[in-house]
C-alpha positions as CSV (number, residue, x, y, z in Angstrom):
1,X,-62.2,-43.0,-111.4
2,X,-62.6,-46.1,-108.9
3,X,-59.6,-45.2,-107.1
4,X,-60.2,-42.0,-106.8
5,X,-63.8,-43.2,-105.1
6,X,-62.2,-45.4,-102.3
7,X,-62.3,-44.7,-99.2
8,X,-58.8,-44.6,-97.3
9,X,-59.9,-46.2,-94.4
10,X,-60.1,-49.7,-96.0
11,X,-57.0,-49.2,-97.4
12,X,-55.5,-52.5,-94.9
13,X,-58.0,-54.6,-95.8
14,X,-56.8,-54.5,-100.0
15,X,-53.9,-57.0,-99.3
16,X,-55.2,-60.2,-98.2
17,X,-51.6,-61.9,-99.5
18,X,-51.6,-63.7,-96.1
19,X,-55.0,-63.3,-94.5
20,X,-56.1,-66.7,-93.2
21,X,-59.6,-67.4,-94.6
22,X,-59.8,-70.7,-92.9
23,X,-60.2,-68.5,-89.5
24,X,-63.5,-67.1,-91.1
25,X,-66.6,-69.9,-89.7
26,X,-68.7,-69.2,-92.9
27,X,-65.7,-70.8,-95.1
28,X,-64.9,-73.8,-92.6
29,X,-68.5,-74.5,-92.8
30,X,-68.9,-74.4,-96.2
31,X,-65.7,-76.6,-96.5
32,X,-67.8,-79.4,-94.3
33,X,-70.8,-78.9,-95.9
34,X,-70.8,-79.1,-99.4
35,X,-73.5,-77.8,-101.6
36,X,-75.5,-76.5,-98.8
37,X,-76.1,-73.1,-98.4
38,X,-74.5,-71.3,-95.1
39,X,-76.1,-68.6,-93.9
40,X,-74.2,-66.4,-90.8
41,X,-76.3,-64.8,-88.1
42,X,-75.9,-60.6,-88.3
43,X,-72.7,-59.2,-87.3
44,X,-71.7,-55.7,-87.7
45,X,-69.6,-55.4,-91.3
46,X,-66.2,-54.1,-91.1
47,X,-66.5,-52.2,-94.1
48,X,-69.0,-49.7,-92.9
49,X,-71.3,-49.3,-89.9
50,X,-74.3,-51.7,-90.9
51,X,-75.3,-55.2,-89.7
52,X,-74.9,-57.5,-92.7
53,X,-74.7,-61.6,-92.7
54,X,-72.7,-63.8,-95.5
55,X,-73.7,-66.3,-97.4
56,X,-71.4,-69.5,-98.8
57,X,-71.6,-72.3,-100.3
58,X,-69.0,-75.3,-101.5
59,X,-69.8,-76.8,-105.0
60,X,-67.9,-78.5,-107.5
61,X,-67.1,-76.3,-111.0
62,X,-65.4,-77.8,-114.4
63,X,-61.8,-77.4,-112.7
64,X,-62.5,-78.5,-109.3
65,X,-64.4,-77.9,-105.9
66,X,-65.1,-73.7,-106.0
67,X,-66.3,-71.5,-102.5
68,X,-68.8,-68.6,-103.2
69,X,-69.1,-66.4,-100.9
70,X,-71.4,-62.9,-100.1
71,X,-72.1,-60.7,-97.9
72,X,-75.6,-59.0,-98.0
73,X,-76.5,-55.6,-96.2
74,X,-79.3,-56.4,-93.8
């Protein structure tokens, strides 16, 4: 049923094999900032036409240091 519910235009963005997510400012800053919260100013999403900002955050889990990431509609 999901599949049949995506949209075909995102269909480039569903292998991220060798995307280079240290480009992305909202993960080099959480890197360098550990446990604090990052927030990005708006920026239009590339997944639809609305303004949305990201939220990250470095902390340490059981196995090791873990990123979180989110972006919010705004």
């Amino acid at each position: 049923m999901y599949n049949a519910m995506k949209d075909k235009r995102f269909k480039p963005l569903e292998d991220a094999s060798s995307a280079d997510w240290f480009r992305r400012h909202y993960l080099r800053r959480a890197i360098y900032h550990p446990d604090q919260l990052q927030v990005t100013r708006p920026y239009l999403s590339i997944t639809g036409a609305h303004m949305c900002v990201t939220l990250s955050m470095k902390f340490t889990c059981p196995d090791g240091d873990c990123i979180l990431c989110c972006d919010l509609k705004t």
